[in-house]
C-alpha positions in Angstrom: -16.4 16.5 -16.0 -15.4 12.7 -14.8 -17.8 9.4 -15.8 -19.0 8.9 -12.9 -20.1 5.0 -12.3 -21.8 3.8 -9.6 -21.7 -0.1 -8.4 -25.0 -0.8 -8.4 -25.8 0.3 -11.6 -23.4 -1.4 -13.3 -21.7 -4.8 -13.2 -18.5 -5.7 -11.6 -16.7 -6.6 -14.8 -17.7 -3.1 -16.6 -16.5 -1.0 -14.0 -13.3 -2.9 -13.8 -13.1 -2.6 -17.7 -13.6 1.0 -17.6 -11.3 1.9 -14.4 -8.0 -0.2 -15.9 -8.8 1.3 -19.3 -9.2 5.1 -17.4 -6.0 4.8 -15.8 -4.1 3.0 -19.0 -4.7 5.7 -20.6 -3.2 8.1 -17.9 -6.4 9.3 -16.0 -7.1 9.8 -12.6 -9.4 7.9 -10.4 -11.2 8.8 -7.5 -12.0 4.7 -6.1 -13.4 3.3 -2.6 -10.8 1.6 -0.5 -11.7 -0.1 2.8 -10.9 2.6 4.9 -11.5 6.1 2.9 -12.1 7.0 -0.7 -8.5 7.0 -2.7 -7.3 8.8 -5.8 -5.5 6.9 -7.9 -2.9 7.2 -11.4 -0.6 4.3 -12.4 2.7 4.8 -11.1 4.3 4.0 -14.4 1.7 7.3 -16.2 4.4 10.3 -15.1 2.2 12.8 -16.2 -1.0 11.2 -14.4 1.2 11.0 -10.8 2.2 15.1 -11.6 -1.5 15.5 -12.0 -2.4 14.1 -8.7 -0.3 16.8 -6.8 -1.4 19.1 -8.9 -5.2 18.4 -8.4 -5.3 17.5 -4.8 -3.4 20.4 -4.0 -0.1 18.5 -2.1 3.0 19.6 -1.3 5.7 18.7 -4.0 8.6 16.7 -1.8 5.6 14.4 0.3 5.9 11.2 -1.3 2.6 9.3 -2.8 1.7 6.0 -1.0 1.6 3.0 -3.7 -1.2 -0.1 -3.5 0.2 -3.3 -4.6 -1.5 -6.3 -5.1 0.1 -8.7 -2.2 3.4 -8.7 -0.3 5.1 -10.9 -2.9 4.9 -7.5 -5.0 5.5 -5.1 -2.2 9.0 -7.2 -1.8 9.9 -7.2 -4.7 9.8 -3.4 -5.4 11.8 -3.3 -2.0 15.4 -2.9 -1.4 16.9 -6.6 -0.5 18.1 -5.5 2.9 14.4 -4.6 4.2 12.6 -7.3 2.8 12.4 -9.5 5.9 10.8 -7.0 8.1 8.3 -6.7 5.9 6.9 -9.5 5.0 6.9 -10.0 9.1 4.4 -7.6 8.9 3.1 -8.5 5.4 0.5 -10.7 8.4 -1.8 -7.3 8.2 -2.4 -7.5 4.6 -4.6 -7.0 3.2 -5.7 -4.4 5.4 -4.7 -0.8 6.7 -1.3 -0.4 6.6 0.9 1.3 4.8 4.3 0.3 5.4 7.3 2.6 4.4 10.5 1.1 3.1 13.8 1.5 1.1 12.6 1.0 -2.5 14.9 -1.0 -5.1 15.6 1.1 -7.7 12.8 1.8 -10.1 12.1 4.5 -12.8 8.7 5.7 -11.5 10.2 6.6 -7.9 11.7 9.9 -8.7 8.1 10.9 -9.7 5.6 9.1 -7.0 8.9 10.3 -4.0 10.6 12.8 -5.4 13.7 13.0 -3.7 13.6 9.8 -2.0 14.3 6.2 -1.8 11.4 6.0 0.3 7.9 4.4 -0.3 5.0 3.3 1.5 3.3 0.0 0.4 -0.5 -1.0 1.0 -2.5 -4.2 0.2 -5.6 -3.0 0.4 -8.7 -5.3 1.9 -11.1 -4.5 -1.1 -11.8 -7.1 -3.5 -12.2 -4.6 -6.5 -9.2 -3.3 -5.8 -7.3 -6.1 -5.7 -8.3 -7.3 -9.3 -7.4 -4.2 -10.6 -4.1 -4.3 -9.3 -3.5 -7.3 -10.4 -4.1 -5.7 -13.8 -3.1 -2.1 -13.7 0.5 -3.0 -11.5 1.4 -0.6 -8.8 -0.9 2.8 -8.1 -0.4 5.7 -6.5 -3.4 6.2 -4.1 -3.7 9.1 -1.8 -6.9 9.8 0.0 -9.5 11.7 -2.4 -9.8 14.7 -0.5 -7.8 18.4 -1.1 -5.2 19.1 1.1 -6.4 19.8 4.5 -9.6 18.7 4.2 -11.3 15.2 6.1 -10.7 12.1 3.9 -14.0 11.0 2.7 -15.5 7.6 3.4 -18.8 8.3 1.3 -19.0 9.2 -2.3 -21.3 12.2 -0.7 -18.7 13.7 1.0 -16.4 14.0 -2.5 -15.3 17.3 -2.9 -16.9 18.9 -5.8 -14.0 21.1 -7.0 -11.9 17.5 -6.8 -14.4 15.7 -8.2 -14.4 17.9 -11.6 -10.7 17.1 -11.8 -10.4 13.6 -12.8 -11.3 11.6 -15.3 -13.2 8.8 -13.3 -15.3 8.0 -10.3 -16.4 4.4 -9.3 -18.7 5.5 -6.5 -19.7 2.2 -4.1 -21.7 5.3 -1.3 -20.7 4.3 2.0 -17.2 2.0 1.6 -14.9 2.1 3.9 -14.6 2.6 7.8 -13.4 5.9 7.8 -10.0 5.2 9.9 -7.0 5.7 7.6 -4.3 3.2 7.6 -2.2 2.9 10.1 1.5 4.7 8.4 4.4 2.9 9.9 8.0 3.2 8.8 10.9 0.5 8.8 14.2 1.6 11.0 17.3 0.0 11.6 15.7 0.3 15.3 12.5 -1.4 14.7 9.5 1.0 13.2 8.1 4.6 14.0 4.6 5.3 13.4 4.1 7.9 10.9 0.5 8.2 11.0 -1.4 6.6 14.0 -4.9 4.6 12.4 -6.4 1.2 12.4 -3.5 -1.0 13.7 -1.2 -0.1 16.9 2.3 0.0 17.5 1.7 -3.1 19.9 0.5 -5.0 17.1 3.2 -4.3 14.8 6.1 -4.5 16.6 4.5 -7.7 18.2 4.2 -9.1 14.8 8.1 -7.8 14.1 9.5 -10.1 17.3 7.2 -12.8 16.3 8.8 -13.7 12.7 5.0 -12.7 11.5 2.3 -15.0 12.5 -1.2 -14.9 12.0 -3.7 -11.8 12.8 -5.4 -13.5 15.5 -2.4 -15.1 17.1 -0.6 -12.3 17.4 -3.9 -9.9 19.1 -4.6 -13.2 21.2 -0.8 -13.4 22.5 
């Protein structure tokens, strides 16, 4: 069974200690996000990625989505040619969207996309988060939820059977809104929305013709 830690029981500072030291070690995570409840291995723990196919129940060839800390990261672990576009829309981070690009070339890639040079970056809008990025480096974070099921925004609505399956839960009850991020993919055309959520296709490509202004710029223009 996982340690299961909830956020008002303990102090910021312990469960950040015990969540970078979890997923150091290789575990899996079950963590809130601003939108729903993610589970999470460090994309440079091979074995810990395999296990969150394995667990969740996904298919093989569907790449993971990976949380970075900022843009400056997100670039950098992006091929040169596509780094423009996005930190155009970089604008919307943090926040819900998960932008795929052409990856540079890193080890880690044949095991969070196998088969592709394809990855989908998110800054998430969650403080906690963000300091343990800045810690852990990239993670693979898919929703916490077995395949097929609703992707839970309350720690009630964990699945028990994927629950029992990881090593860790930080469990903050109610967290995030619900909405899953918006998945939107670079072209040589512009972007195609993968996954429709939180932010609309107005929005970005707005943000794509403007050069990448602020938020409230671009949904006031």
């Amino acid at each position: 069974m996982p340690e299961i830690l909830c956020f008002d029981e303990h102090s910021l500072d312990v469960l950040f200690a015990r969540c970078a030291e979890s997923l150091a070690r290789g575990g899996l995570a079950i963590l809130p996000t601003e939108t729903v409840y993610g589970l999470a291995a460090r994309v440079d723990r091979r074995e810990a990625v395999r296990r969150i196919f394995e667990v969740k129940g996904r298919e093989a060839a569907k790449a993971l989505p990976v949380m970075v800390e900022d843009a400056a990261r997100a670039a950098e672990l992006t091929a040169p040619e596509w780094r423009e576009p996005l930190l155009r829309l970089s604008v919307f981070w943090p926040g819900p969207l998960t932008l795929v690009v052409k990856a540079a070339p890193l080890e880690w890639l044949e095991w969070v996309a196998p088969g592709s040079r394809k990855v989908g970056f998110r800054v998430p809008d969650h403080p906690f988060l963000l300091r343990l990025l800045r810690e852990t480096g990239p993670l693979a974070v898919t929703s916490a939820n077995l395949a097929g099921k609703e992707p839970p925004a309350d720690s009630r609505d964990l699945d028990p059977l994927l629950v029992e399956r990881v090593d860790l839960v930080l469990d903050q009850g109610r967290s995030g809104t619900g909405r899953p991020s918006t998945v939107a993919e670079l072209t040589e055309g512009g972007l195609e929305i993968i996954r429709s959520g939180a932010l609309s296709r107005e929005e970005l490509e707005r943000a794509l013709r403007s050069g990448g202004r602020r938020r409230r710029e671009l949904r006031d223009a």
